[in-house]
N, C-alpha and C positions, 0 to 999 in steps of 0.2 A: 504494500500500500504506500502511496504516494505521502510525503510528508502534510502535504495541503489538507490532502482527502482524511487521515488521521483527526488533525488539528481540526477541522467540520466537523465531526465526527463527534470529538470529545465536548464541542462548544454546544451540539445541538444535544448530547447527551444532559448536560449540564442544564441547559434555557428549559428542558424536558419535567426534570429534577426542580426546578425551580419556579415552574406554573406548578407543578403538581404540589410542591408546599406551599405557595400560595394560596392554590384553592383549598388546602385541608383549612390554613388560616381563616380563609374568606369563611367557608361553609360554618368551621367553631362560634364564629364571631357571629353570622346569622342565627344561630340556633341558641347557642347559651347566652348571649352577650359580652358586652365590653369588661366588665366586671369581672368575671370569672377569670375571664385572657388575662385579663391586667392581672389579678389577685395572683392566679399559677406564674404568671411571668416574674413578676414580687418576690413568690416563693425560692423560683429556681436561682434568680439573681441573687436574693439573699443568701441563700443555701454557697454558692459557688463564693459570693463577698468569705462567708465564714471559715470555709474550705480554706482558701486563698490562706487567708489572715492566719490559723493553725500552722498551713503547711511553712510560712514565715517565719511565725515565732519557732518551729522546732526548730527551722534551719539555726537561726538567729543564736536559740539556746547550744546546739553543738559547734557553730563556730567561737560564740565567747568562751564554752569550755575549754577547749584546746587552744586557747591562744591568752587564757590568761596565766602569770606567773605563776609558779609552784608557791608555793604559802605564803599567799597573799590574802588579805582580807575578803578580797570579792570571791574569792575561789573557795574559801572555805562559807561563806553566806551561800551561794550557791552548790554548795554541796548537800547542804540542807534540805534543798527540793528533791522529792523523788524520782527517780530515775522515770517512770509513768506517769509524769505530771502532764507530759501532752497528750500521752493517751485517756487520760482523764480528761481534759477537756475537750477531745474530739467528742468522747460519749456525750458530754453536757451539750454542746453544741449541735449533735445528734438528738438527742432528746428535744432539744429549743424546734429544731427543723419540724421533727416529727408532730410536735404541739402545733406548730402553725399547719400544718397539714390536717389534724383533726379538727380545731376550729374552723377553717376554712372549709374542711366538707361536714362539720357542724353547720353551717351559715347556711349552706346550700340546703342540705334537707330544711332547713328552717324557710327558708324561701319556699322551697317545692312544695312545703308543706301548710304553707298558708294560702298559698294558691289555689290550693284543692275546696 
């Protein structure tokens, strides 16, 4: 196959790809509303903001370990923390997630449910 023919190829595969998430969009957005999109959008932004923000502080915490002095003040305060203290707070942060998720399909049946 021709380099051109390829490159058509992958672009009309892609423009393909990209009505077709559009219209899941379009159709979500006719049927549930703006609110719901927005609210799930909220959730996964946030979710990902938190993610993020963890995946920082561990880096954060294994680079000041190994680069601070051997028996220095900071190093023995930070000895203190347990070695699971970001796996501890990935769960809490999991948990937070998880809560906006059943409120959020709390609210909904709440809706559906007064509609009835």
């Amino acid at each position: 196959m021709p380099a051109p023919l390829v490159a058509a190829s992958i672009a009309a595969i892609l423009t393909a790809i990209a009505k077709g998430i559009y219209e899941i969009f379009k159709f979500l957005l006719y049927k549930y509303g703006k609110k719901i999109i927005f609210g799930t959008m909220f959730i996964v932004l946030y979710s990902s903001v938190l993610l993020t923000f963890v995946n920082k502080v561990n880096a954060e915490f294994s680079q000041l370990l190994t680069s601070l002095p051997s028996n220095s003040f900071s190093q023995a305060g930070l000895s203190l923390i347990p070695n699971n203290a970001i796996t501890c707070a990935s769960i809490v942060v999991s948990a937070k997630v998880a809560q906006m998720f059943f409120y959020f399909a709390l609210g909904i049946a709440r809706v559906k449910f007064k509609a009835q």
